[in-house]
MOPAC internal coordinates of N, CA, C and O (Angstrom, degrees):
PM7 1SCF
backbone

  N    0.0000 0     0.00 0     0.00 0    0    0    0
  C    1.4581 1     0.00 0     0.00 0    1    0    0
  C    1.5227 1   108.96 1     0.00 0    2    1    0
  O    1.2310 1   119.65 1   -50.52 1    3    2    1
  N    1.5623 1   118.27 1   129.48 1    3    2    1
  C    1.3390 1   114.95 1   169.12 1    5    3    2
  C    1.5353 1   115.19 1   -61.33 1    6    5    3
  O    1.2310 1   122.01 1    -1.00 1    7    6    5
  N    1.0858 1   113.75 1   179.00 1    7    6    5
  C    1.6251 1   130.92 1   178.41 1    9    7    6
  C    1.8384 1    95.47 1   -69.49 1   10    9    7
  O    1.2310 1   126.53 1   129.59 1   11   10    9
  N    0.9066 1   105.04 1   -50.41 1   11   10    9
  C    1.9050 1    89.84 1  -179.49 1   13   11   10
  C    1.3057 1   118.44 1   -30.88 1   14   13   11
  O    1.2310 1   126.18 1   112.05 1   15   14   13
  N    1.9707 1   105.72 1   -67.95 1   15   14   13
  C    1.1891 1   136.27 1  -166.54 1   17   15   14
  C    1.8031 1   101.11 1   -45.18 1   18   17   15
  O    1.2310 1   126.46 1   122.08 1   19   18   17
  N    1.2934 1   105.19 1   -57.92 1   19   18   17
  C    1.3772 1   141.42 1  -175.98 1   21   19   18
  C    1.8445 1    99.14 1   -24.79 1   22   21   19
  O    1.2310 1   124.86 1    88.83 1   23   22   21
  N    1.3162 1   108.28 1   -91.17 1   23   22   21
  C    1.2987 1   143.64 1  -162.41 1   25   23   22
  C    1.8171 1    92.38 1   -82.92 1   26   25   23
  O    1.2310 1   109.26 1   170.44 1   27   26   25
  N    1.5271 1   137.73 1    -9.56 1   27   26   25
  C    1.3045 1   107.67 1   142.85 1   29   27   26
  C    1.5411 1   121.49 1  -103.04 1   30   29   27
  O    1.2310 1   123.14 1  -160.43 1   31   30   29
  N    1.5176 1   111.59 1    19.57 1   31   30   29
  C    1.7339 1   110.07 1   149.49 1   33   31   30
  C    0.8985 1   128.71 1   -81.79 1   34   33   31
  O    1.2310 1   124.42 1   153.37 1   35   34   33
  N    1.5293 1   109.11 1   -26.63 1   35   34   33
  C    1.7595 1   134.41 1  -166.91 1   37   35   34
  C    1.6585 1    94.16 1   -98.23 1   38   37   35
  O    1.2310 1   110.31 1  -161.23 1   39   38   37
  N    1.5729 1   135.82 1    18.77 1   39   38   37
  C    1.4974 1   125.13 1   150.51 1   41   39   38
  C    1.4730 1   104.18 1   -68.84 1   42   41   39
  O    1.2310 1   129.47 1   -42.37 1   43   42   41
  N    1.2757 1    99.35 1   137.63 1   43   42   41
  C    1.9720 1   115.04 1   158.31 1   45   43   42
  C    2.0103 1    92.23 1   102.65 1   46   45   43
  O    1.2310 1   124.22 1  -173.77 1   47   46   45
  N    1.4396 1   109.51 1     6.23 1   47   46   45
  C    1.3602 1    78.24 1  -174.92 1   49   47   46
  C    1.7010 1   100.54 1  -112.25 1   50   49   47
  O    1.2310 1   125.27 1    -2.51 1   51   50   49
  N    0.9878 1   107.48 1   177.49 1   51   50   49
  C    1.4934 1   121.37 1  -175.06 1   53   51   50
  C    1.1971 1   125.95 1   -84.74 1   54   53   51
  O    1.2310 1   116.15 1   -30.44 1   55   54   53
  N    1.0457 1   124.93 1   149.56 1   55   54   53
  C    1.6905 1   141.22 1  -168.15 1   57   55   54
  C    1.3506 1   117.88 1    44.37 1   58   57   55
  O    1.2310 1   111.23 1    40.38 1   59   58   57
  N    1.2743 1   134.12 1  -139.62 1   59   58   57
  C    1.1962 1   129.58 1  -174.41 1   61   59   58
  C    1.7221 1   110.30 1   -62.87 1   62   61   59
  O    1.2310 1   116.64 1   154.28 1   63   62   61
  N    1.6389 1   124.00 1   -25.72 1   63   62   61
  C    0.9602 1   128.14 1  -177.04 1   65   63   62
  C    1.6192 1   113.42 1   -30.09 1   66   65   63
  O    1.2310 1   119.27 1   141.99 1   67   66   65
  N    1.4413 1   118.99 1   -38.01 1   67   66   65
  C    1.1829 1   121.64 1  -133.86 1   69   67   66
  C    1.5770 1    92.21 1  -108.16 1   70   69   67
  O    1.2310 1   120.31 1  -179.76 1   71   70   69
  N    1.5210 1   117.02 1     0.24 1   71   70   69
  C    1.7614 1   118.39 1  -169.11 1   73   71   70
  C    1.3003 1    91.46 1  -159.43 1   74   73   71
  O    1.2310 1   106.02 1  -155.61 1   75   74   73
  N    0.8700 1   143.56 1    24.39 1   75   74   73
  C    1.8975 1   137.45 1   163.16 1   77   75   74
  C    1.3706 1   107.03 1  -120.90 1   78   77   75
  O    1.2310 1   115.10 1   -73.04 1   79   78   77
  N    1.2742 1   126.89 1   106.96 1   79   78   77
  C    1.3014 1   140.19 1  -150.01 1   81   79   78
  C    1.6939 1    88.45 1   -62.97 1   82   81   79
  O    1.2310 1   119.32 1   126.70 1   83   82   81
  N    1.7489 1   118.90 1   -53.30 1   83   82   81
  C    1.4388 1   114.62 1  -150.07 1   85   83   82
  C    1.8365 1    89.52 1   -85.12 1   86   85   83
  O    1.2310 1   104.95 1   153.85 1   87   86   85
  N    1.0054 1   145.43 1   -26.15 1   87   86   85
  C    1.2469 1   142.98 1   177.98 1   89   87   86
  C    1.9970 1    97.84 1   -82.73 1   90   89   87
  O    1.2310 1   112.00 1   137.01 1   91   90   89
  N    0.5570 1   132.69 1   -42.99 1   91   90   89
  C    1.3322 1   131.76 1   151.91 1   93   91   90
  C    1.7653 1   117.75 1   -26.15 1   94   93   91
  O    1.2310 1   139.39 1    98.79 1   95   94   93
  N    1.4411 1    80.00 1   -81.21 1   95   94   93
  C    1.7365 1    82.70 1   177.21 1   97   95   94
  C    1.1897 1   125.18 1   -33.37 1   98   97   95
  O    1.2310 1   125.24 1   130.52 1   99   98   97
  N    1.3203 1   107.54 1   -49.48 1   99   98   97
  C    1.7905 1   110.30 1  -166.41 1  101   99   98
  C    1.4872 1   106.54 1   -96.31 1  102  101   99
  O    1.2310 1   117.50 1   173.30 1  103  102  101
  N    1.3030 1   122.36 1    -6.70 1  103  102  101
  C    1.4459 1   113.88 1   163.31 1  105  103  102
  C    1.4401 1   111.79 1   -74.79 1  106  105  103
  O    1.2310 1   117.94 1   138.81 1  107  106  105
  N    1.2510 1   121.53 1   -41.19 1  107  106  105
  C    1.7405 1   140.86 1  -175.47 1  109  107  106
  C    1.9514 1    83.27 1   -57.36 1  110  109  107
  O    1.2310 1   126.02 1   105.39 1  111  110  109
  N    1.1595 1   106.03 1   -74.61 1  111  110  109
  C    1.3777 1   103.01 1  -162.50 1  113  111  110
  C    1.7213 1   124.32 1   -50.03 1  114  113  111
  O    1.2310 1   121.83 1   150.35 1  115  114  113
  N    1.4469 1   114.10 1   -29.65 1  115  114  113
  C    0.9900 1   126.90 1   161.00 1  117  115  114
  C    1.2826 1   109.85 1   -63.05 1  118  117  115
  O    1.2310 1   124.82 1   125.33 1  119  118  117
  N    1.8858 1   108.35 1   -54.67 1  119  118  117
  C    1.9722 1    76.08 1  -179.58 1  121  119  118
  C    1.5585 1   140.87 1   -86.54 1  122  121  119
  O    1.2310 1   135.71 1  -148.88 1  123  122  121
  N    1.2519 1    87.20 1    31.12 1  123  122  121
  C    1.9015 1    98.99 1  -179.66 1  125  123  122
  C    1.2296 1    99.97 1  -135.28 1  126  125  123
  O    1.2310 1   119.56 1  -135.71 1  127  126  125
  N    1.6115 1   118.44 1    44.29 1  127  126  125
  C    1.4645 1   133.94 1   167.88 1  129  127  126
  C    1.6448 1    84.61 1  -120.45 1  130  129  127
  O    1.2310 1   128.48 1   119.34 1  131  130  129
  N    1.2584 1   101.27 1   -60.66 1  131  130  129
  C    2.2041 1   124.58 1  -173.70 1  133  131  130
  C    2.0094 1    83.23 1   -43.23 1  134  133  131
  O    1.2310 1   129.05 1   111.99 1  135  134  133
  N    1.5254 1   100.16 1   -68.01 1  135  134  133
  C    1.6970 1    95.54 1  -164.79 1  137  135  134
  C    1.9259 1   118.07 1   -57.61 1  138  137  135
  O    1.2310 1   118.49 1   137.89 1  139  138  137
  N    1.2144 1   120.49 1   -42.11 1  139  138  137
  C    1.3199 1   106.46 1   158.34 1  141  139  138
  C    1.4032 1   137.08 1   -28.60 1  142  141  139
  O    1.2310 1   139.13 1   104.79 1  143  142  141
  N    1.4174 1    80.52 1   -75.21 1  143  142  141
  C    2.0125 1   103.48 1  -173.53 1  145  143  142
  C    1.7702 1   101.08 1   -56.63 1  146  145  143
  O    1.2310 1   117.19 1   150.11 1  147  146  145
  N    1.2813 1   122.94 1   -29.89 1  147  146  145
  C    1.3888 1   126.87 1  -178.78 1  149  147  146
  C    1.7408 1   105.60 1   -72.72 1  150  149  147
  O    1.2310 1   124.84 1   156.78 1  151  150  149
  N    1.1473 1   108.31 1   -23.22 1  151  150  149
  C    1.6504 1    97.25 1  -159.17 1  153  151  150
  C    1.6445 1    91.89 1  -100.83 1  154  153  151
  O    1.2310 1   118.55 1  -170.26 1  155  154  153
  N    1.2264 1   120.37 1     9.74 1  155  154  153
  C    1.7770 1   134.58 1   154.96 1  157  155  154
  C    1.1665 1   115.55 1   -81.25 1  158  157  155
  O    1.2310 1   123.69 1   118.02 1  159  158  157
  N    1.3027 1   110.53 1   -61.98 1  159  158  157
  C    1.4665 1   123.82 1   167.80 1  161  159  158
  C    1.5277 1   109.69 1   -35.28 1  162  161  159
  O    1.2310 1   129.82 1    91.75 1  163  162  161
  N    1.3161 1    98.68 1   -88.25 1  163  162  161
  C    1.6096 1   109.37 1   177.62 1  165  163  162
  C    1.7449 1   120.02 1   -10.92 1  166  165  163
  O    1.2310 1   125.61 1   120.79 1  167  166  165
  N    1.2268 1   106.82 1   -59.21 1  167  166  165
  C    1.3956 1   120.83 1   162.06 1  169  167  166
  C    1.5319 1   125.88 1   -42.31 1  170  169  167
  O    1.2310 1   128.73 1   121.22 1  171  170  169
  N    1.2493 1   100.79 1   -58.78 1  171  170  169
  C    1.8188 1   111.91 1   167.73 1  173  171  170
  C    1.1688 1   112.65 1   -49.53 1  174  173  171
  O    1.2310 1   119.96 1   109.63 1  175  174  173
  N    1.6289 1   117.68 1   -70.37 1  175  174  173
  C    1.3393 1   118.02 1   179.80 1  177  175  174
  C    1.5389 1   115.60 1   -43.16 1  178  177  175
  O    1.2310 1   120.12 1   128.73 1  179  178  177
  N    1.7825 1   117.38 1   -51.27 1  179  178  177
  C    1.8931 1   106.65 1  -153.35 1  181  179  178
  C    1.5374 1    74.22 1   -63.86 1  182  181  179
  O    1.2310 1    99.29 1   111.29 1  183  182  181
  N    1.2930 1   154.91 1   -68.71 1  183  182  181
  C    1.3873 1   149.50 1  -141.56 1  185  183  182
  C    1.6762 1   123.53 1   -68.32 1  186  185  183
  O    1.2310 1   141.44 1   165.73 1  187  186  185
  N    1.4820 1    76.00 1   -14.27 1  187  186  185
  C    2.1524 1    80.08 1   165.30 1  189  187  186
  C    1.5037 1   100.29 1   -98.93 1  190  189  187
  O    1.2310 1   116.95 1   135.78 1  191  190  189
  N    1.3385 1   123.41 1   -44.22 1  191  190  189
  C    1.8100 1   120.76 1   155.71 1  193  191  190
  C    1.4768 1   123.68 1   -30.36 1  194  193  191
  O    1.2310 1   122.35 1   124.83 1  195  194  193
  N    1.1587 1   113.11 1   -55.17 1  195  194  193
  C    1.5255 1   114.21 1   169.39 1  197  195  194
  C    1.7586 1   125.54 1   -72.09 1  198  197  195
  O    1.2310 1   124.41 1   157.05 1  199  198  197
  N    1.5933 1   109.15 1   -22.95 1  199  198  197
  C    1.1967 1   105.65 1  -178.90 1  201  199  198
  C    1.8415 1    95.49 1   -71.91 1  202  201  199
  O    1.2310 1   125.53 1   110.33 1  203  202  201
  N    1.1523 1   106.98 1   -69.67 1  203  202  201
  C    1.4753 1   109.94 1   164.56 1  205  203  202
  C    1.1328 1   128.14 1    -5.37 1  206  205  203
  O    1.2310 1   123.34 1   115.61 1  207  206  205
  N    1.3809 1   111.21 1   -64.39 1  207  206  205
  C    1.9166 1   109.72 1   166.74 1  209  207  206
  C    1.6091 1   120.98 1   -64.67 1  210  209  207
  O    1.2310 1   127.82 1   145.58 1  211  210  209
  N    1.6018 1   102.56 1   -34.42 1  211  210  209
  C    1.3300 1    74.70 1  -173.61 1  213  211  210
  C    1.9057 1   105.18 1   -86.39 1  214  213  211
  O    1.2310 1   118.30 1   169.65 1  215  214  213
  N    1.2230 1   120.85 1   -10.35 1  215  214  213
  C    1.2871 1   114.53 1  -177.57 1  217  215  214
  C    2.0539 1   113.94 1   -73.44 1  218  217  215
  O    1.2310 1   129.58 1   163.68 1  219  218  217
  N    1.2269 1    99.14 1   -16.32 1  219  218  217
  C    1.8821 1   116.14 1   153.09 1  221  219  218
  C    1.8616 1   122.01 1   -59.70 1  222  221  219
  O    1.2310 1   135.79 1   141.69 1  223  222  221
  N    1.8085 1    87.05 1   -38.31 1  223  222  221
  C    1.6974 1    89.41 1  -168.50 1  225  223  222
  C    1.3040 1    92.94 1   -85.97 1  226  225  223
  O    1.2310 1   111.78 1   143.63 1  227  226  225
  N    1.6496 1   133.09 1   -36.37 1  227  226  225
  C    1.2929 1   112.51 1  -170.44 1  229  227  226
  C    1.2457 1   135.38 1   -85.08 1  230  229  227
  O    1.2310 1   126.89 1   166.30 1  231  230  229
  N    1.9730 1   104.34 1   -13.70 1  231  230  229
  C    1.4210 1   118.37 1   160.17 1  233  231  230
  C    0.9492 1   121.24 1   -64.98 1  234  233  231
  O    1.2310 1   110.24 1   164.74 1  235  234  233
  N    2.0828 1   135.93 1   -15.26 1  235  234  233
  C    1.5158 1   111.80 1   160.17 1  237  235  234
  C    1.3994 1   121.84 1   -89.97 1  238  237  235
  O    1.2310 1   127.61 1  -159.32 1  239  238  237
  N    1.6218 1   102.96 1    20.68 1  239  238  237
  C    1.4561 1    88.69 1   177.98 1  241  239  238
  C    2.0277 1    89.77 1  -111.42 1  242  241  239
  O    1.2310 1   115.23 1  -164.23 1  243  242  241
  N    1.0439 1   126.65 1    15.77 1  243  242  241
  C    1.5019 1   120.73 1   156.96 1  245  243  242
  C    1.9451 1    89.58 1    86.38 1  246  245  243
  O    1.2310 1   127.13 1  -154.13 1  247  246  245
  N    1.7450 1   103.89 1    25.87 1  247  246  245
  C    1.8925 1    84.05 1   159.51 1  249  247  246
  C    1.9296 1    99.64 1  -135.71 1  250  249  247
  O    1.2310 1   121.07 1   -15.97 1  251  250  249
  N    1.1498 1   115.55 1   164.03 1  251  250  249
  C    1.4213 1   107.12 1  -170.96 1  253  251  250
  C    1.2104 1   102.21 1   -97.25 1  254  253  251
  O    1.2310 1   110.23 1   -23.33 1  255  254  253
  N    1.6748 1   135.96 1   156.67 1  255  254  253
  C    1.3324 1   145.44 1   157.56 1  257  255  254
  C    1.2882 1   120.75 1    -9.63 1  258  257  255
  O    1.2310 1   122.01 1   103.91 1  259  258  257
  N    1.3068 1   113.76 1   -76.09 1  259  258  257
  C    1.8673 1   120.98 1   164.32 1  261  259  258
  C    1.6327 1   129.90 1   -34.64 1  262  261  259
  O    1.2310 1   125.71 1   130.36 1  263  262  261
  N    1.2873 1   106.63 1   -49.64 1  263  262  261
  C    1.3738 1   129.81 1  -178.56 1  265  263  262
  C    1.4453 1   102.07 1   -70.16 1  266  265  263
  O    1.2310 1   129.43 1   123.46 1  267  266  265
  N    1.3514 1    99.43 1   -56.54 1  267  266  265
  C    2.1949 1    89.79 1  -179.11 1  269  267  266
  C    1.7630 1    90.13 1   -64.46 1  270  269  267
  O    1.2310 1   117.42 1    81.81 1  271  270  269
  N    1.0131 1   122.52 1   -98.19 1  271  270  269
  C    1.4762 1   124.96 1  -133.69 1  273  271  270
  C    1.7623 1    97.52 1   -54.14 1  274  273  271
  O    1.2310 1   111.58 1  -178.00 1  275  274  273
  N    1.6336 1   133.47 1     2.00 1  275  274  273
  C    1.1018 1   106.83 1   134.23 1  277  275  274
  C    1.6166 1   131.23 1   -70.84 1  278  277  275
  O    1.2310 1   110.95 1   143.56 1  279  278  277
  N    1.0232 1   134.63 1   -36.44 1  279  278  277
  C    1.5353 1   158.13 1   170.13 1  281  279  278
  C    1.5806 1    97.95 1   -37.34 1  282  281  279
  O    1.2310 1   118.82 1   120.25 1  283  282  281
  N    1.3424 1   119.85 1   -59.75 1  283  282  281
  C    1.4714 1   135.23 1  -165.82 1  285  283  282
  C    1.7937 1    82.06 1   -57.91 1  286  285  283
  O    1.2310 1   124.41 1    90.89 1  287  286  285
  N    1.4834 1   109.14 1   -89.11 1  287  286  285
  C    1.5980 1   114.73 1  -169.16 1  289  287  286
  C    1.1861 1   115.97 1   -35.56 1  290  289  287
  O    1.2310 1   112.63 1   153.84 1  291  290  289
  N    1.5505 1   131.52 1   -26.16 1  291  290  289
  C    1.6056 1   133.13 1   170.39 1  293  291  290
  C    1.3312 1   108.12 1   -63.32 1  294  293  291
  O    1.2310 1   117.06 1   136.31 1  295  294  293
  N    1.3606 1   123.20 1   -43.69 1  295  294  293
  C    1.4467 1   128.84 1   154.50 1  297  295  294
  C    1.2716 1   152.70 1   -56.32 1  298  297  295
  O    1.2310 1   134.38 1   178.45 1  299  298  297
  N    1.5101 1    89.79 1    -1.55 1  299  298  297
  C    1.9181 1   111.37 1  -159.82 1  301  299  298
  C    1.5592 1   120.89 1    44.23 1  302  301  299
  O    1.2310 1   118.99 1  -154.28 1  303  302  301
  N    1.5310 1   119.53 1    25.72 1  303  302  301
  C    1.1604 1   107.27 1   168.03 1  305  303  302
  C    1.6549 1   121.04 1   -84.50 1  306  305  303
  O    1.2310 1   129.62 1   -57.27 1  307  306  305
  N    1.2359 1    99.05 1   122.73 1  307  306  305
  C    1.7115 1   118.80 1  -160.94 1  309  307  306
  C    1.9446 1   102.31 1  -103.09 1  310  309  307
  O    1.2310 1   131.49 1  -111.62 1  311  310  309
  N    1.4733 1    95.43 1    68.38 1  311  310  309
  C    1.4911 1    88.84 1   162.68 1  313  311  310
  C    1.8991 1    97.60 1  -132.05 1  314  313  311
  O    1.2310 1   129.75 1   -31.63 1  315  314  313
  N    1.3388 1    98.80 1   148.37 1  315  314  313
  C    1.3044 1   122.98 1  -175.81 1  317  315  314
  C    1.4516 1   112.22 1   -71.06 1  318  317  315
  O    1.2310 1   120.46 1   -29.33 1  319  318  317
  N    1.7274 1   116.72 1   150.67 1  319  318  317
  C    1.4959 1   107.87 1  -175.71 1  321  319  318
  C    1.1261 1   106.34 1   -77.24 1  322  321  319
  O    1.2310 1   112.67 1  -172.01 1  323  322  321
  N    1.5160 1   131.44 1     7.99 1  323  322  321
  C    1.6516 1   112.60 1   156.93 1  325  323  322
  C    1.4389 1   120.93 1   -75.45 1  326  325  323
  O    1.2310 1   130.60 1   139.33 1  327  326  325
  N    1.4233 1    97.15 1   -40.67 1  327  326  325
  C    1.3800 1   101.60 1   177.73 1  329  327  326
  C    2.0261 1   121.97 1   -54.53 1  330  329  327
  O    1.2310 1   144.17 1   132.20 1  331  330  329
  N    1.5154 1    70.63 1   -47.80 1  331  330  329
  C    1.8252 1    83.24 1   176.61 1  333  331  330
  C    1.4558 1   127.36 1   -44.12 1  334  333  331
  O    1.2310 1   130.69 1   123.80 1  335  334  333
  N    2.0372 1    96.97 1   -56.20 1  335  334  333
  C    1.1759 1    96.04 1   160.75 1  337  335  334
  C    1.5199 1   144.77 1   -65.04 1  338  337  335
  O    1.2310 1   112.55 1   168.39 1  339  338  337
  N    1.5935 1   131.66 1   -11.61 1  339  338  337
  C    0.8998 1   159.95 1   170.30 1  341  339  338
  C    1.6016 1    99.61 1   -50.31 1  342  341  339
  O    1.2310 1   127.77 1   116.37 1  343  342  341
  N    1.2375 1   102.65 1   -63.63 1  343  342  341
  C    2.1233 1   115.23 1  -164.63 1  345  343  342
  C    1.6423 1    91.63 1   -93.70 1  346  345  343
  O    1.2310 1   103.75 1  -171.85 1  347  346  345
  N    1.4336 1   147.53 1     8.15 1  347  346  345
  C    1.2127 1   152.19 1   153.44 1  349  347  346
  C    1.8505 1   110.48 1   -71.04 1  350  349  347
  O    1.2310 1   130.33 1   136.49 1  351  350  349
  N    1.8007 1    97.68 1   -43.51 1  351  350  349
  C    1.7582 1    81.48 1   165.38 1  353  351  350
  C    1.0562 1   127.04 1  -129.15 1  354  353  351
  O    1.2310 1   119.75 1  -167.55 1  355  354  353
  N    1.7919 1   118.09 1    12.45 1  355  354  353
  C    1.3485 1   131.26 1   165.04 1  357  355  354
  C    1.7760 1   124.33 1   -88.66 1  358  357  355
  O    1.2310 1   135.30 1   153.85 1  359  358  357
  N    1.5935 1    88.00 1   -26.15 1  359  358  357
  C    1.3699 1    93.87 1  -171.29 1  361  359  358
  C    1.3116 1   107.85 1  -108.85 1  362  361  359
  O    1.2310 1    86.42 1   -84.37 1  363  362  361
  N    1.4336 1   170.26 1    95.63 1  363  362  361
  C    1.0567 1   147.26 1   176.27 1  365  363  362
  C    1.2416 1   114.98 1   -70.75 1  366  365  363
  O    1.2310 1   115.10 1   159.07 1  367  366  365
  N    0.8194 1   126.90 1   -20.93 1  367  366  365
  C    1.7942 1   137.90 1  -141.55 1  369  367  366
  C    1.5728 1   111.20 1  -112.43 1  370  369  367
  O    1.2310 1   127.71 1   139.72 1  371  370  369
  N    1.4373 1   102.77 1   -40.28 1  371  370  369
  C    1.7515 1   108.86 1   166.50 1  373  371  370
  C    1.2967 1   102.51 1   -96.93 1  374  373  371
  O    1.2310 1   109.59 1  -179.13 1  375  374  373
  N    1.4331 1   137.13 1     0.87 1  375  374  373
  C    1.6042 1   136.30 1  -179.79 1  377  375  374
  C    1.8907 1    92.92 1   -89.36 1  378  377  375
  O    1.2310 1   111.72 1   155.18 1  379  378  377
  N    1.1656 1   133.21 1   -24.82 1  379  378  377
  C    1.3607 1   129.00 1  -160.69 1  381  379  378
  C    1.4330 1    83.95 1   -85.21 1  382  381  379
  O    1.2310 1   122.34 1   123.24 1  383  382  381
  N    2.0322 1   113.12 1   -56.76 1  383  382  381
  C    1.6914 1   120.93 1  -158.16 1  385  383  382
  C    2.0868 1    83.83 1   -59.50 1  386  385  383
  O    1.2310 1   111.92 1   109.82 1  387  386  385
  N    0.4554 1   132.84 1   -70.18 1  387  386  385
  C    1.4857 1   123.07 1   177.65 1  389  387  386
  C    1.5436 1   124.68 1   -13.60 1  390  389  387
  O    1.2310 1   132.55 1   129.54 1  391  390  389
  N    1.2204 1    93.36 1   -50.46 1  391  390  389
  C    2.0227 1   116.06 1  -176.01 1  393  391  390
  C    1.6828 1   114.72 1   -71.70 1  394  393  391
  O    1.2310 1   137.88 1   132.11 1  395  394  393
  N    1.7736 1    82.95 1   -47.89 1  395  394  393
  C    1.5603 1    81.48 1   160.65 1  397  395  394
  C    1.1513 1   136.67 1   -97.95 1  398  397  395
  O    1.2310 1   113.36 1  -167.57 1  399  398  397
  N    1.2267 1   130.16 1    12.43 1  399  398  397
  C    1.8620 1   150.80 1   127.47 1  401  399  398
  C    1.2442 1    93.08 1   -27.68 1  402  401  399
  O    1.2310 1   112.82 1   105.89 1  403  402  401
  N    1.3548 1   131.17 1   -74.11 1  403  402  401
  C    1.4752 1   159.71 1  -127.30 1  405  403  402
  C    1.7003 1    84.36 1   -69.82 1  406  405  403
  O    1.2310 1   126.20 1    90.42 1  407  406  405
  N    1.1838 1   105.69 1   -89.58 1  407  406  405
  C    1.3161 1   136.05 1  -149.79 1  409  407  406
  C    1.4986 1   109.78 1   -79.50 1  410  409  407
  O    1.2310 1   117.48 1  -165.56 1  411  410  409
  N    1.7509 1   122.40 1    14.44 1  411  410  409
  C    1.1801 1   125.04 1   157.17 1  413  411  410
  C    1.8569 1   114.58 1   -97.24 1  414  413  411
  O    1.2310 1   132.82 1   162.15 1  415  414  413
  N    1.8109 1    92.83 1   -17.85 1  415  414  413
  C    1.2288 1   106.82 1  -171.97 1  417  415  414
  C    1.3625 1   127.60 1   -67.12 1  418  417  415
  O    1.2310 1   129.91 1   143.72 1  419  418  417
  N    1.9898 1    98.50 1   -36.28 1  419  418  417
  C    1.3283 1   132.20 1  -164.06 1  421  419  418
  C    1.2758 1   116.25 1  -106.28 1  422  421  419
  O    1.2310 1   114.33 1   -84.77 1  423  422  421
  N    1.2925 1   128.35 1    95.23 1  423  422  421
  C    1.4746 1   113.91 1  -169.59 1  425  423  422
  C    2.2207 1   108.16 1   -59.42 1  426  425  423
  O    1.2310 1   121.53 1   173.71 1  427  426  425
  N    1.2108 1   114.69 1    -6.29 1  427  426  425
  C    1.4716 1   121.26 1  -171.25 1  429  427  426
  C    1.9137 1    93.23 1   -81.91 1  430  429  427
  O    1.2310 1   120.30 1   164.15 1  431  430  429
  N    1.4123 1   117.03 1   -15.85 1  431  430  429
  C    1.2272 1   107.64 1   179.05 1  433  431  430
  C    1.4170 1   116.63 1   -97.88 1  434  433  431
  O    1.2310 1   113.89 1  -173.27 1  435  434  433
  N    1.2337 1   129.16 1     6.73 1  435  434  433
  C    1.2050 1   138.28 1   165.89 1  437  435  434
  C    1.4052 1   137.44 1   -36.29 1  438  437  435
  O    1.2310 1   131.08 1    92.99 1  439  438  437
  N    1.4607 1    96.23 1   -87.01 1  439  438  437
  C    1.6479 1   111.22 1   156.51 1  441  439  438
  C    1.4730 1   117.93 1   -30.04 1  442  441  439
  O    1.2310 1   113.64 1  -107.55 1  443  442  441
  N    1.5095 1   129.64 1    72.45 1  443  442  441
  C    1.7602 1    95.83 1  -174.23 1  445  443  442
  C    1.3438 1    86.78 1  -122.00 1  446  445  443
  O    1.2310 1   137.27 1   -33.16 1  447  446  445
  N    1.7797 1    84.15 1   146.84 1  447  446  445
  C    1.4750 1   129.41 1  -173.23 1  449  447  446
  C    1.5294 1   104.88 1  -140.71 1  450  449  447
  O    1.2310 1   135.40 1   -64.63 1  451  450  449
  N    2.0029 1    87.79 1   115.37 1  451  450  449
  C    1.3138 1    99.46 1  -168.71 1  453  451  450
  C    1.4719 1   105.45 1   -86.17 1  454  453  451
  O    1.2310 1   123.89 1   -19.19 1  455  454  453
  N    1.4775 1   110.15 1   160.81 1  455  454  453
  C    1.5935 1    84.41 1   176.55 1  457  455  454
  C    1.2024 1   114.55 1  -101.84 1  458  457  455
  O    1.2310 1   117.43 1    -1.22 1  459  458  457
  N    1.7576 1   122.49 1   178.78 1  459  458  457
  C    1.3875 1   132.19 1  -127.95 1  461  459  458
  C    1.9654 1    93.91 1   -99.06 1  462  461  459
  O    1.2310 1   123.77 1   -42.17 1  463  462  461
  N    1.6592 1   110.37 1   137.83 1  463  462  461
  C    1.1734 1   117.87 1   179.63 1  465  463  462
  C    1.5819 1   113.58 1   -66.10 1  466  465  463
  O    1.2310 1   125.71 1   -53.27 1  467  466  465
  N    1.4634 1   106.62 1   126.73 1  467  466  465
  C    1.9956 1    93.70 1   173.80 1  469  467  466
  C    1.3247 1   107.47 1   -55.40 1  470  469  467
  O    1.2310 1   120.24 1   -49.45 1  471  470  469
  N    1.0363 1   117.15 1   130.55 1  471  470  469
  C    1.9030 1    99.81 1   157.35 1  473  471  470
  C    1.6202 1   107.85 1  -113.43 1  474  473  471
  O    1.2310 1   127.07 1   -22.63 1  475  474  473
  N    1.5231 1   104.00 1   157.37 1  475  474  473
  C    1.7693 1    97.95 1  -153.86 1  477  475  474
  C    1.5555 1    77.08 1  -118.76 1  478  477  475
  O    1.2310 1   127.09 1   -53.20 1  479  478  477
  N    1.4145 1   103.97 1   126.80 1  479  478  477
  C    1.6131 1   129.33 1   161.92 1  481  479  478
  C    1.2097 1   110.99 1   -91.25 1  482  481  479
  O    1.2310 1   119.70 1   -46.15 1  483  482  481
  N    1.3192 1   118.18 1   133.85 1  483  482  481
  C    1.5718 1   109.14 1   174.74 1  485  483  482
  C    1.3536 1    84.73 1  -125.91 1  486  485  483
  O    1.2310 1   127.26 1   -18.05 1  487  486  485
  N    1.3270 1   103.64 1   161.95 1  487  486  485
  C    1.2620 1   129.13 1  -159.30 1  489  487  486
  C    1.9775 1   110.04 1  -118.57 1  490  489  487
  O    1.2310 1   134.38 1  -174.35 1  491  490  489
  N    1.0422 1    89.80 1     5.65 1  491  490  489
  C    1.6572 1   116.75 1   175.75 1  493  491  490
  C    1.4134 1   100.17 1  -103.05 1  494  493  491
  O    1.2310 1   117.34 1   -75.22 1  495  494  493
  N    1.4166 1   122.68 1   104.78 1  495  494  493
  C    1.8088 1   113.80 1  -177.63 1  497  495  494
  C    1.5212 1    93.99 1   -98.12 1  498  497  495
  O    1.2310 1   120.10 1   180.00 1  499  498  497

C-alpha cells in the first residue's frame, strides 16, 4: 500500500499513528490482522448468543437445549439457531408448538420437569 492508502486507514487513530507514515503502517497493519480474526470471532460469538436463547426458551418449557434440537432433527425440522432464536423471544406460542414437535419426537423429552417456583418468604410477618 502507498502512503495515501496508508494514512487514510490510519484516520481516527491516535497520536502520531494517524500522520507518521512508519508508525502508521504498522498500526494499519495490525488493525486488519484485529479486523480479520474479529470477523471469525463475530461468528462464534452471535452462535453461542443464539444457542443461549434458545436453550432459555426450551428450559421453560421443562426440555434442555440438546434434547430439543435433537428432537427437531428426528423430525427433519430444518430451521437454523438464528432462526430459532428469533421465535424463542418473539414468538412464544410457535416457540412452545416447536418444543412440542421436539419432545414427541424424542423419547429423552418426555419426562418433563418443570423447574421449581422461588417463593419469597419474608421474614417481616
Amino acid at each position: 500500500m502507498n502512503k495515501k492508502e496508508i494514512l487514510k486507514l490510519a484516520k481516527g487513530f491516535r497520536g502520531r499513528a494517524k500522520n507518521c507514515i512508519r508508525i502508521a503502517r504498522e498500526r494499519v497493519e495490525k488493525a486488519l490482522q484485529y479486523s480479520y480474526r474479529d470477523r471469525r470471532n463475530k461468528k462464534r460469538d452471535m452462535r453461542s448468543l443464539w444457542i443461549q436463547r434458545i436453550n432459555a426458551g426450551t428450559r421453560q418449557h421443562g426440555v434442555n437445549y440438546g434434547n430439543f434440537m435433537h428432537g427437531l432433527m428426528k423430525e427433519n425440522v430444518q430451521l437454523n439457531r438464528k432462526v430459532l432464536s428469533e421465535i424463542s423471544m418473539h414468538e412464544p406460542h410457535s416457540f412452545k408448538a416447536l418444543v412440542d414437535i421436539s419432545r414427541n419426537a424424542f423419547p429423552g423429552n418426555k419426562n418433563v420437569v418443570f423447574p421449581p417456583r422461588k417463593v419469597d418468604i419474608s421474614l417481616n410477618a
